[in-house]
VEXGUKOL-352427 format. One record per atom (N, C-alpha, C): residue number from 1; residue in three letters; chain; atom name; x, y, z. Coordinates in nm, 2 decimals. Atoms other than C-alpha are relative to their C-alpha. Layout:
[site NUM,"ALA","A","CA",[X,Y,Z]]
...
//
This chain:
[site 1,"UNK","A","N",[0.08,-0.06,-0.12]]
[site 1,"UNK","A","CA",[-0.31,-5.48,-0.26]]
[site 1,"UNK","A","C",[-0.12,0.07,-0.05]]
[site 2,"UNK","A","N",[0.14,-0.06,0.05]]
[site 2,"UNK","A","CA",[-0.66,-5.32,-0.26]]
[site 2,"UNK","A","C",[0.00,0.07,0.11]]
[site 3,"UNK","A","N",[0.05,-0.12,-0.14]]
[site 3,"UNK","A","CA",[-0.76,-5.02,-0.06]]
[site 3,"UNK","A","C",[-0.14,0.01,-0.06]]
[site 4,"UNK","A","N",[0.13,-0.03,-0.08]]
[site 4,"UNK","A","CA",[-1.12,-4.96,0.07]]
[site 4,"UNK","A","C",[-0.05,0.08,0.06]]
[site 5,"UNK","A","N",[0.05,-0.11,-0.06]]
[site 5,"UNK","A","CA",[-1.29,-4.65,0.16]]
[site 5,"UNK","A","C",[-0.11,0.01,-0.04]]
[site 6,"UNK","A","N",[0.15,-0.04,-0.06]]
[site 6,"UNK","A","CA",[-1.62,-4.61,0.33]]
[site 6,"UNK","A","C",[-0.05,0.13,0.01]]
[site 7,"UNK","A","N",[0.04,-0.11,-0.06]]
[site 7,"UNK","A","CA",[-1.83,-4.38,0.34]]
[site 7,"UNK","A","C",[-0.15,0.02,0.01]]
[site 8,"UNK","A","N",[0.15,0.01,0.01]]
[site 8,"UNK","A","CA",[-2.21,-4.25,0.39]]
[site 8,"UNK","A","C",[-0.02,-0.05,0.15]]
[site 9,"UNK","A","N",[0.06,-0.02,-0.12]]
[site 9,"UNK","A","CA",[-2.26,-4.35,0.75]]
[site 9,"UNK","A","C",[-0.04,0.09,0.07]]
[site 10,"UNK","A","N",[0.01,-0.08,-0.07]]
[site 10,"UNK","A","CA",[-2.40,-4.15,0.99]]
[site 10,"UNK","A","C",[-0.12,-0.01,0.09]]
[site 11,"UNK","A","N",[0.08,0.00,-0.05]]
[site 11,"UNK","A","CA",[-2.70,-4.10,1.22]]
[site 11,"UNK","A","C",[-0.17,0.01,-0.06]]
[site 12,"UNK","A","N",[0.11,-0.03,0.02]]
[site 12,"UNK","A","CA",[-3.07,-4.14,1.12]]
[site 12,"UNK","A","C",[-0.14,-0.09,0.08]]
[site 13,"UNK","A","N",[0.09,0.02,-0.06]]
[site 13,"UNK","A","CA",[-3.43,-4.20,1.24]]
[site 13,"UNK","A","C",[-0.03,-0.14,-0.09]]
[site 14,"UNK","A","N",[0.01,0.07,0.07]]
[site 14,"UNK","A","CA",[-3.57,-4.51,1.22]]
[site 14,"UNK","A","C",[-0.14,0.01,-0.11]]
[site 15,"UNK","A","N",[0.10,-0.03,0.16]]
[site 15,"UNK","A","CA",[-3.79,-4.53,0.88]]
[site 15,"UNK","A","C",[0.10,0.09,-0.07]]
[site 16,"UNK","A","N",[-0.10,-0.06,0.11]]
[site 16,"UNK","A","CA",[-3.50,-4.33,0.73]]
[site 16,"UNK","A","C",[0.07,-0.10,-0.09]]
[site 17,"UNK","A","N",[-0.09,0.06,0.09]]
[site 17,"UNK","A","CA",[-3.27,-4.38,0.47]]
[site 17,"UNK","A","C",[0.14,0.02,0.02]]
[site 18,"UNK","A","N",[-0.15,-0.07,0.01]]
[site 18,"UNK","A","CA",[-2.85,-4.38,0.42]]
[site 18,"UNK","A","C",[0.05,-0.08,-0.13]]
[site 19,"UNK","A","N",[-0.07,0.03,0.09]]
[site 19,"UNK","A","CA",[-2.69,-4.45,0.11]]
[site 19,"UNK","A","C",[0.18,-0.02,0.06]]
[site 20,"UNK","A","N",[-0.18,0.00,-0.09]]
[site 20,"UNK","A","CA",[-2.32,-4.61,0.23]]
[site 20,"UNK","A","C",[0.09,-0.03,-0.20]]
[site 21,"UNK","A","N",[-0.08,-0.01,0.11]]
[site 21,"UNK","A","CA",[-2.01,-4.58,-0.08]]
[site 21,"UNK","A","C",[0.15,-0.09,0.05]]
[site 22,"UNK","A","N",[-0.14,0.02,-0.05]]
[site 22,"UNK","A","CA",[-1.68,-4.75,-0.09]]
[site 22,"UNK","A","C",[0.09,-0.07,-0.12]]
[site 23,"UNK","A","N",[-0.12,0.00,0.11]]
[site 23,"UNK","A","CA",[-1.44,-4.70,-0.36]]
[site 23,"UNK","A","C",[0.13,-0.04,0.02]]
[site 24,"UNK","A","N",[-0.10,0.06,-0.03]]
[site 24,"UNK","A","CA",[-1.20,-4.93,-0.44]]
[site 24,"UNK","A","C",[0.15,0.01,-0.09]]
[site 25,"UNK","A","N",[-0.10,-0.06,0.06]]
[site 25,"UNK","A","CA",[-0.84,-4.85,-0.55]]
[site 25,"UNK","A","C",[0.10,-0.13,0.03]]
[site 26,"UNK","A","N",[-0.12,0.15,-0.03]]
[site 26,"UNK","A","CA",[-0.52,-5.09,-0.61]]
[site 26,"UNK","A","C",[0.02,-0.08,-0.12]]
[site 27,"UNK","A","N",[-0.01,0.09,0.10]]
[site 27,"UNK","A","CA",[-0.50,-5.37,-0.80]]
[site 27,"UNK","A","C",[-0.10,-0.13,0.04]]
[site 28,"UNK","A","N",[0.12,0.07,-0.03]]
[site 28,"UNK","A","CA",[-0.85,-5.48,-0.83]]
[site 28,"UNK","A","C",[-0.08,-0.06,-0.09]]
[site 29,"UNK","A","N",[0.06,0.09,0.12]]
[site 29,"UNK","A","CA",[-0.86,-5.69,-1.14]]
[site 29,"UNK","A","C",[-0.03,-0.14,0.02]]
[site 30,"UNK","A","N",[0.00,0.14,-0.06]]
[site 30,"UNK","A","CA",[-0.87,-5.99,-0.97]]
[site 30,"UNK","A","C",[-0.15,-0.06,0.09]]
[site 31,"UNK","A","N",[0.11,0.03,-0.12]]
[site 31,"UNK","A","CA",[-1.15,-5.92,-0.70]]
[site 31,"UNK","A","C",[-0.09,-0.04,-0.08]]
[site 32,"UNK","A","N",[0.12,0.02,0.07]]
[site 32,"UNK","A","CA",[-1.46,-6.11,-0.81]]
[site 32,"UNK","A","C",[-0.15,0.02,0.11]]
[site 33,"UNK","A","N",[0.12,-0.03,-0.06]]
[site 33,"UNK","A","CA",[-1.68,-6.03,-0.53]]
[site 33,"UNK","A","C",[0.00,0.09,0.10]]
[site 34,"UNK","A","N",[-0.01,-0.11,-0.09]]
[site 34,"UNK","A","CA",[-1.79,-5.76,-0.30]]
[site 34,"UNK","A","C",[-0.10,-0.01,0.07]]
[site 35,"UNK","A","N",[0.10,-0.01,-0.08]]
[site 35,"UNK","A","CA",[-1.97,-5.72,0.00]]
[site 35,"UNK","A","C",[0.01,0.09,0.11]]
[site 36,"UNK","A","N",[0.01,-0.06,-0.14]]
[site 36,"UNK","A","CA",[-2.07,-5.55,0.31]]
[site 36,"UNK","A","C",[-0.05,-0.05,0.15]]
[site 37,"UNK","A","N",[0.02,0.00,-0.17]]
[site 37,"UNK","A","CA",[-2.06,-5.64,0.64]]
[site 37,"UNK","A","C",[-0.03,0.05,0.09]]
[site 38,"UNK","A","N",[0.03,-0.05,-0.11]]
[site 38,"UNK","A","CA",[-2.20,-5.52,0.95]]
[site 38,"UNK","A","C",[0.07,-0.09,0.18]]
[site 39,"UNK","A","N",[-0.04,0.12,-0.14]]
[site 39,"UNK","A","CA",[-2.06,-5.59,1.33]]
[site 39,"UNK","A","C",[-0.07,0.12,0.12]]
[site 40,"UNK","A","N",[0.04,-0.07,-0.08]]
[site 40,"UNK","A","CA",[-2.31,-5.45,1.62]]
[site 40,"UNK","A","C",[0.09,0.00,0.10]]
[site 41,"UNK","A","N",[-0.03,-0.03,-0.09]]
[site 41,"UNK","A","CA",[-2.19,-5.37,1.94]]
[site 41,"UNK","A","C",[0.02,-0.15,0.06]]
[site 42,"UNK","A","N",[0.02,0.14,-0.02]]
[site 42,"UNK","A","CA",[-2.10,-5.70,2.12]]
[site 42,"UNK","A","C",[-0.02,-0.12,-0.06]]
[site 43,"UNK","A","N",[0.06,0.11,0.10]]
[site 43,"UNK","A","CA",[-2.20,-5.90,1.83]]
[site 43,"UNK","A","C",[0.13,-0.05,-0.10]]
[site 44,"UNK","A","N",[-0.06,0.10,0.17]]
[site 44,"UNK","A","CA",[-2.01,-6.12,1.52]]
[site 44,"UNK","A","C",[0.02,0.08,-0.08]]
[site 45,"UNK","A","N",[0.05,-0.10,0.12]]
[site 45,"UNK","A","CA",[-1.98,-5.93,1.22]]
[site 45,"UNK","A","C",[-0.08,-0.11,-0.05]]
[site 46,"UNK","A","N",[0.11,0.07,0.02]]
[site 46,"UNK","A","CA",[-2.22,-6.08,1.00]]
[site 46,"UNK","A","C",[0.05,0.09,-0.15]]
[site 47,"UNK","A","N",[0.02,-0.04,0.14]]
[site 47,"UNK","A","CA",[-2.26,-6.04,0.62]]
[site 47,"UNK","A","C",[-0.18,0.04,-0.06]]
[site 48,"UNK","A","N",[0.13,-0.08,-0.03]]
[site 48,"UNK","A","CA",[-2.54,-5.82,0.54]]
[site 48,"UNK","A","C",[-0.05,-0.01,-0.20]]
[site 49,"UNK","A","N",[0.03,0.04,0.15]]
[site 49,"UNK","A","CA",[-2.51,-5.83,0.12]]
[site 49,"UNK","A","C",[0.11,-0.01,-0.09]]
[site 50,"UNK","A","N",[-0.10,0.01,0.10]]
[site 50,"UNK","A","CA",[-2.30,-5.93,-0.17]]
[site 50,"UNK","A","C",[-0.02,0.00,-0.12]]
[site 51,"UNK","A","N",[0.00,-0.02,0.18]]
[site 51,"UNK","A","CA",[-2.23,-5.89,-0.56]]
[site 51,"UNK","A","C",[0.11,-0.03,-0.03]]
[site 52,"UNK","A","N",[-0.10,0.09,0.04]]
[site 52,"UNK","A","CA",[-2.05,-6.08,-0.74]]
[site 52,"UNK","A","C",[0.03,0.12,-0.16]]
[site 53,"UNK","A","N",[-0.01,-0.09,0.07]]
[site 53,"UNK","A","CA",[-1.85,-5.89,-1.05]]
[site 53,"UNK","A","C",[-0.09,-0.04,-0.10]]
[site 54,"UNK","A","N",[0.19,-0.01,0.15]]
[site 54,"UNK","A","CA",[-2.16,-5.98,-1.32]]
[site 54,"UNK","A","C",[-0.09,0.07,0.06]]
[site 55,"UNK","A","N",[0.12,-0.11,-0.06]]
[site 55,"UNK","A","CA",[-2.39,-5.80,-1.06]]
[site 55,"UNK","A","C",[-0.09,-0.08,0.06]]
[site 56,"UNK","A","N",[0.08,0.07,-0.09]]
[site 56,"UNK","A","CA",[-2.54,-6.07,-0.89]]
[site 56,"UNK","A","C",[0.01,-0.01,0.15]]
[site 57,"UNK","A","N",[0.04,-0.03,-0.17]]
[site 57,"UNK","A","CA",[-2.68,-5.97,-0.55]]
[site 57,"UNK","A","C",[-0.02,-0.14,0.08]]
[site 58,"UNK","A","N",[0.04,0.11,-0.15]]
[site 58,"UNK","A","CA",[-2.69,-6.18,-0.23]]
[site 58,"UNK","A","C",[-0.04,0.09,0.12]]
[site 59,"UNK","A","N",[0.03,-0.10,-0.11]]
[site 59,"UNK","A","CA",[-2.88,-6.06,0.08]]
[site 59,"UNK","A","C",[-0.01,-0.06,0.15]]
[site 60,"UNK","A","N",[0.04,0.10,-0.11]]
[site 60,"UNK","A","CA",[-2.93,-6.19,0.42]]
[site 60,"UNK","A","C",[-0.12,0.05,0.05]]
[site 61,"UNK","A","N",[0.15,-0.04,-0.03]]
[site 61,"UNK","A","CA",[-3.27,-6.24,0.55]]
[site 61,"UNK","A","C",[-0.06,0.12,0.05]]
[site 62,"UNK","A","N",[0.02,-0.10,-0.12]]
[site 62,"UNK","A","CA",[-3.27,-5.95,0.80]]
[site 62,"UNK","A","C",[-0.04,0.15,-0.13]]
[site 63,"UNK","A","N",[0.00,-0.05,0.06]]
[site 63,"UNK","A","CA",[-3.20,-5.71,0.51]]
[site 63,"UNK","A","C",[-0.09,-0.01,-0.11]]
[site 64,"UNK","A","N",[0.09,0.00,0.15]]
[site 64,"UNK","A","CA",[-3.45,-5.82,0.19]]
[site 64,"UNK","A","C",[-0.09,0.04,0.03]]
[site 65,"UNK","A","N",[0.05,-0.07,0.09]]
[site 65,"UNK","A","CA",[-3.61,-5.60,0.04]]
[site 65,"UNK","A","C",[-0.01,0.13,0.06]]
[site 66,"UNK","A","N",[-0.04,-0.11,-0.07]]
[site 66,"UNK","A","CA",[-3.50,-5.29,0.27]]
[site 66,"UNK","A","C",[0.11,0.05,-0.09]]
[site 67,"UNK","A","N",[-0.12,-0.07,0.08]]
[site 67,"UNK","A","CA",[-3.14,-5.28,0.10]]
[site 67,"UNK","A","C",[0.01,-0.02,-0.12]]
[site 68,"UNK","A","N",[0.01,0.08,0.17]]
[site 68,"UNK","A","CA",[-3.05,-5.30,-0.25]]
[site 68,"UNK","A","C",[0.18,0.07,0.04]]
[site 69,"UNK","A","N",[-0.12,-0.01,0.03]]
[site 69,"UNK","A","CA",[-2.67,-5.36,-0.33]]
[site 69,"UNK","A","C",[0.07,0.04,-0.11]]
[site 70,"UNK","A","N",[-0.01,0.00,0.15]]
[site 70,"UNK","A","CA",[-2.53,-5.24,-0.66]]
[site 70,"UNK","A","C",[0.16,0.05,0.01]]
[site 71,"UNK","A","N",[-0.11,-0.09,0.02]]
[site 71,"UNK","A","CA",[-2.18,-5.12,-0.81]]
[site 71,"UNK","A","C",[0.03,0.05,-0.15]]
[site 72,"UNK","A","N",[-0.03,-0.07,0.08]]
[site 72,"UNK","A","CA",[-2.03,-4.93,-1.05]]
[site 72,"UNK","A","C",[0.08,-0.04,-0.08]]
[site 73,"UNK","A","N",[-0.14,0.03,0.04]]
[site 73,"UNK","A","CA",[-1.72,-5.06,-1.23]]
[site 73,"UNK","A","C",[0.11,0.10,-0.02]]
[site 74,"UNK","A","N",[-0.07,-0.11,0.04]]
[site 74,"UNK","A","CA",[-1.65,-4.80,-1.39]]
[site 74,"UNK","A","C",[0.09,0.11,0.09]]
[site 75,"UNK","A","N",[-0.07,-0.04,-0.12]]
[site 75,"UNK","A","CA",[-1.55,-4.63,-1.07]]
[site 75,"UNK","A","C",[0.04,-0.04,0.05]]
[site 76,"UNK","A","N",[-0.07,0.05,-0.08]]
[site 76,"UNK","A","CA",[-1.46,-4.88,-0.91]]
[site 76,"UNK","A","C",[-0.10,0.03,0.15]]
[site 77,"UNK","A","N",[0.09,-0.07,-0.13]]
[site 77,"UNK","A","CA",[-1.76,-4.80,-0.65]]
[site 77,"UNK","A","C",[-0.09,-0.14,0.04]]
[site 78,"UNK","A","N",[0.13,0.12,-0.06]]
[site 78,"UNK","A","CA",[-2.01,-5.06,-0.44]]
[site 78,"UNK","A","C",[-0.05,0.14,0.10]]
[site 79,"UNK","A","N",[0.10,-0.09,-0.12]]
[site 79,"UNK","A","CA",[-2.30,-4.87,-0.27]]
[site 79,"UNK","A","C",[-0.08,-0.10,0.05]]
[site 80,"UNK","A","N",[0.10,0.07,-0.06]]
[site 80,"UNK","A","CA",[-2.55,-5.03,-0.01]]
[site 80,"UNK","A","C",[-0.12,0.12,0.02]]
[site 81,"UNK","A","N",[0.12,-0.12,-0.04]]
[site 81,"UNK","A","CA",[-2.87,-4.85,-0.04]]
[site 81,"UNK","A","C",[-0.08,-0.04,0.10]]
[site 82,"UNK","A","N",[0.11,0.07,-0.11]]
[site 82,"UNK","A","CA",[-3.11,-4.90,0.31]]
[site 82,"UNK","A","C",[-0.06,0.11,0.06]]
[site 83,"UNK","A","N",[0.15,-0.07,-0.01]]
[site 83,"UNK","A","CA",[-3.44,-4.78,0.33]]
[site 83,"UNK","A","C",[-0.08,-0.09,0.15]]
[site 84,"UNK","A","N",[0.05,0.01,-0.11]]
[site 84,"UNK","A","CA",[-3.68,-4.81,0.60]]
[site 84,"UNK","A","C",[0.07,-0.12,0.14]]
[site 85,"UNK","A","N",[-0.11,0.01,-0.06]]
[site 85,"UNK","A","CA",[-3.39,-4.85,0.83]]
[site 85,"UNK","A","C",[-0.03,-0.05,0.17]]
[site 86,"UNK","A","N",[-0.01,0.02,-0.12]]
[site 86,"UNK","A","CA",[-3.44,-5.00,1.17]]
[site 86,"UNK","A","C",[0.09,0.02,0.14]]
[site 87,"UNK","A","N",[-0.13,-0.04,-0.11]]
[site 87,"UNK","A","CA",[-3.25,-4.99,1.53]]
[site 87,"UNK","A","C",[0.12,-0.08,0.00]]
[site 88,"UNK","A","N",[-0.09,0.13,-0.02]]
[site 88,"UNK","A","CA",[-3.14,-5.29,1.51]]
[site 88,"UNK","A","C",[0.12,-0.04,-0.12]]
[site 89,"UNK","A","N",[-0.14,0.04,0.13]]
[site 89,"UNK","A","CA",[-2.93,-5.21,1.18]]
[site 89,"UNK","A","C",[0.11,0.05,0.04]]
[site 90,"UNK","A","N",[-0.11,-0.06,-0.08]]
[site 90,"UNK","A","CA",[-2.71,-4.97,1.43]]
[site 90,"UNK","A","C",[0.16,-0.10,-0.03]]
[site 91,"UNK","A","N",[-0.10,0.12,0.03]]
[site 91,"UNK","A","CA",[-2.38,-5.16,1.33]]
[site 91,"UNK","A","C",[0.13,0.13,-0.03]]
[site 92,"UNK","A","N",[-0.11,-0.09,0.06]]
[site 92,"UNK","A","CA",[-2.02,-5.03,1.22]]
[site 92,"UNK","A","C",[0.01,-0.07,-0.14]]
[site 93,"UNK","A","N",[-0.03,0.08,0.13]]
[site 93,"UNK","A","CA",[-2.03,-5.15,0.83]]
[site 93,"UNK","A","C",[0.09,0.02,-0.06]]
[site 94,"UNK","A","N",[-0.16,0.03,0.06]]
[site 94,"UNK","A","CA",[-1.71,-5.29,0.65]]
[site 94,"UNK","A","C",[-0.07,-0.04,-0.13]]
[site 95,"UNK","A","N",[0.05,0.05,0.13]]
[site 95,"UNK","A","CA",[-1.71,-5.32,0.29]]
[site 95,"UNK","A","C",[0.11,-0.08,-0.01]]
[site 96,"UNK","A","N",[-0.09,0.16,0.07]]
[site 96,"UNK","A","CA",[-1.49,-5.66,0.15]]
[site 96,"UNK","A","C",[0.00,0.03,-0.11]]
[site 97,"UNK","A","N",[0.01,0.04,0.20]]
[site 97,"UNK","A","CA",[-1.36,-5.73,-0.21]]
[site 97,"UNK","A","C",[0.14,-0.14,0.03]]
[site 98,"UNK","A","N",[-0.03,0.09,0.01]]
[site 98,"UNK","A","CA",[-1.25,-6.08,-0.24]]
[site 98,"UNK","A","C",[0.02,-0.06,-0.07]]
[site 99,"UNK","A","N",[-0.01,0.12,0.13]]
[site 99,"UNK","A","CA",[-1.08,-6.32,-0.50]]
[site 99,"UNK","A","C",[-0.09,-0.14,0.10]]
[site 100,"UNK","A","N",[0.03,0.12,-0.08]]
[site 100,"UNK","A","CA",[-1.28,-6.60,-0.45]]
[site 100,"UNK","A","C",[0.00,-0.11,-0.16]]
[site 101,"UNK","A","N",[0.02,0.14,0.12]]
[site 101,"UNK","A","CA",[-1.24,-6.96,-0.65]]
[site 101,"UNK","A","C",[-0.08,-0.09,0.05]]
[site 102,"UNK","A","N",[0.06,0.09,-0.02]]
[site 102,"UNK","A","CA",[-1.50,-7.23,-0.66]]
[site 102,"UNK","A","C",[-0.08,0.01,0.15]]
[site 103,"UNK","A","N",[0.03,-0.02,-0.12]]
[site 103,"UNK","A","CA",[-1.69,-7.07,-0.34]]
[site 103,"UNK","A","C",[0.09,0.05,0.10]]
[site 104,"UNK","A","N",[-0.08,-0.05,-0.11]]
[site 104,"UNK","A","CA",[-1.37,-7.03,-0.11]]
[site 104,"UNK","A","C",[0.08,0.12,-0.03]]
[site 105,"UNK","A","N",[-0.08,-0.13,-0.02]]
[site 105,"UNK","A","CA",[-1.20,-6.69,-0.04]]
[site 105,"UNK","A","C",[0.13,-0.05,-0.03]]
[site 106,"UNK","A","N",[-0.07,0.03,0.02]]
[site 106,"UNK","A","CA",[-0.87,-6.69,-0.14]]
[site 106,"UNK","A","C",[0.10,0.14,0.05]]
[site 107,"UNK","A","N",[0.00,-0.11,-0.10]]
[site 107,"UNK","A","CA",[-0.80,-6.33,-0.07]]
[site 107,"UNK","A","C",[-0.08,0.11,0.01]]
[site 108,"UNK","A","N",[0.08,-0.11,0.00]]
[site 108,"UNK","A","CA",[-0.97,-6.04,0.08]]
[site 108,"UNK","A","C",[0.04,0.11,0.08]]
[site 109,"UNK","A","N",[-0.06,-0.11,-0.04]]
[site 109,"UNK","A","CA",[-0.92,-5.71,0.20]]
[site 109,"UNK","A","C",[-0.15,0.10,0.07]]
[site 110,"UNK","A","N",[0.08,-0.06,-0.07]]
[site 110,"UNK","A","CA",[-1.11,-5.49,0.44]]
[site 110,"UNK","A","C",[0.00,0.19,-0.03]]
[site 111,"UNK","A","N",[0.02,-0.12,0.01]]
[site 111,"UNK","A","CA",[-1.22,-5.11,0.46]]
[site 111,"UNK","A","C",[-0.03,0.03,0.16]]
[site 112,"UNK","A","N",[0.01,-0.04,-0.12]]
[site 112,"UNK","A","CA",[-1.21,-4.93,0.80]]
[site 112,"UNK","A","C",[-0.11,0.02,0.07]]
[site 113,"UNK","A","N",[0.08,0.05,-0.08]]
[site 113,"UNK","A","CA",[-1.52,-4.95,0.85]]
[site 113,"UNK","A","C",[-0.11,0.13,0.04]]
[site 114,"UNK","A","N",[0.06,-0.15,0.01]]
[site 114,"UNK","A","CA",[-1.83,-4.66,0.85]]
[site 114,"UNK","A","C",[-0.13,-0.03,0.14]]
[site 115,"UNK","A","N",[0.11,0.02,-0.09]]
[site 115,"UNK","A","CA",[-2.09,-4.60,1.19]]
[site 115,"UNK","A","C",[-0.10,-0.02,-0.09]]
[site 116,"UNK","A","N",[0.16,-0.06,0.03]]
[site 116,"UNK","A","CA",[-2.47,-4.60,1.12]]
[site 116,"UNK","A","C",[-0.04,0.00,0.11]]
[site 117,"UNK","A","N",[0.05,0.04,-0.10]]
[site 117,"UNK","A","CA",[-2.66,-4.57,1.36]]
[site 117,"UNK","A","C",[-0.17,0.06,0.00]]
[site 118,"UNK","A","N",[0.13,0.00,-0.02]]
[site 118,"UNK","A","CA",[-3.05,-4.56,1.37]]
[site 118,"UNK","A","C",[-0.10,0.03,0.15]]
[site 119,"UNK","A","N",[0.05,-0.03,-0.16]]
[site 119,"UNK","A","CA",[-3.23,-4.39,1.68]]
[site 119,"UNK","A","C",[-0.19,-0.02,-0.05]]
[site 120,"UNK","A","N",[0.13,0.06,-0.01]]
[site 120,"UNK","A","CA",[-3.60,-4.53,1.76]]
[site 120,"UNK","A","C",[-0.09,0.09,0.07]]
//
């Protein structure tokens, strides 16, 4: 099992910044990828960035070149950094850590999940 804890949400303007954290604990020799999700209000969740364990970022259009994704190992940490922050990022973000083989998930585990929310 893998535990997941978020943190760093909270309220800011838009053109601000929030740095989000989410330290992972367990048995997490296995996970090879990590990511963060976002799900607005009414909306899908959606996958917003990922890093694979060598450090290779993935982003989705909405987000490039606003967020930068990175982790730690050594702690066991993934942060999403997001700068010039819009309304439309307002979301509850979930961080993921996934075994994945040849592309498909195999397993993954969730984190409870941190507000942001961006006022315009």
């Amino acid at each position: 099992q893998v535990q997941l804890v978020e943190s760093g949400g909270g309220l800011v303007q838009a053109g601000g910044s929030l740095r989000l954290s989410c330290a992972a604990s367990g048995i997490i020799f296995s996970i090879n990828r990590m990511a963060w999700y976002r799900q607005a209000l009414g909306k899908q969740r959606e996958l917003v960035a990922s890093i694979t364990s060598g450090g290779i970022p993935n982003y989705a259009d909405s987000v490039k070149g606003r967020f930068t994704i990175s982790r730690d190992n050594a702690k066991n940490t993934m942060y999403l950094q997001m700068n010039s922050l819009k309304s439309e990022d307002t979301a509850v973000y979930y961080c993921n850590a996934a075994r994945m083989e040849k592309g498909t998930v195999l397993d993954d585990y969730w984190g409870q999940g941190t507000q942001v929310t961006v006022s315009s």
